[in-house]
Each structure stands twice: as C-alpha cells, then as structure tokens.
C-alpha positions, 0 to 999 in steps of 0.5 A: 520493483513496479508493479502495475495494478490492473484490477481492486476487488473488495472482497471478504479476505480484504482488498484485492490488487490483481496487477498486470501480470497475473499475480493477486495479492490481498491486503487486509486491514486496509483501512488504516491506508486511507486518509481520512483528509484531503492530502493537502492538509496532510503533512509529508511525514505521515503521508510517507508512513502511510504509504510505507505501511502499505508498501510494507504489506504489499511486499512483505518486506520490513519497513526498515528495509523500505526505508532504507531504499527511498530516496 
C-alpha cells in the first residue's frame, strides 16, 4: 500500500496526515517517531524500528506483520 501524504496538521488529537485521496488518519503520540539526532549518527536497526512503529500506527497492523512484509 502507498499512500501519498498531501497535507500534516498538528492539532489536539495528534498529527494529522491528510493523504491524496481524501482519507485522514491521526496518530498520536507521535513524538517517540522523531530522531532526536542527525540520521547519520543513527544506526540502521533503530532507525528501522522507528519507522516500524510509525507504520504500525498508521495502519493499525502489528509490527509482527510488517516485519514480516520488508524486504
């Protein structure tokens, strides 16, 4: 699944991604997505969780699954 985010709003529920289609999905909490450091310093397993977690909220699917379906 791609979806295209057209649109980020902050507001009180949490952030909210507008994508191309018209459908909206907030996620909240969204702070624990952010990189407190340069991506460079990061290394590649945390920054692969980070965006797992994210996926994970987005979707609503289990990090198992989308574990399961990276490459």
């Amino acid at each position: 699944m791609i979806s295209i985010v057209s649109k980020v709003e902050d507001t009180d529920h949490g952030l909210k991604l507008t994508l191309e289609n018209g459908n909206n999905i907030c996620v909240n909490n969204y702070s624990h997505y952010l990189l407190s450091e340069c991506a460079s310093r990061c290394d590649k397993d945390r920054l692969k969780n980070i965006y797992i977690r994210l996926v994970s909220e987005i979707t609503q699917m289990s990090e198992e699954t989308i574990k399961s379906q990276m490459l």
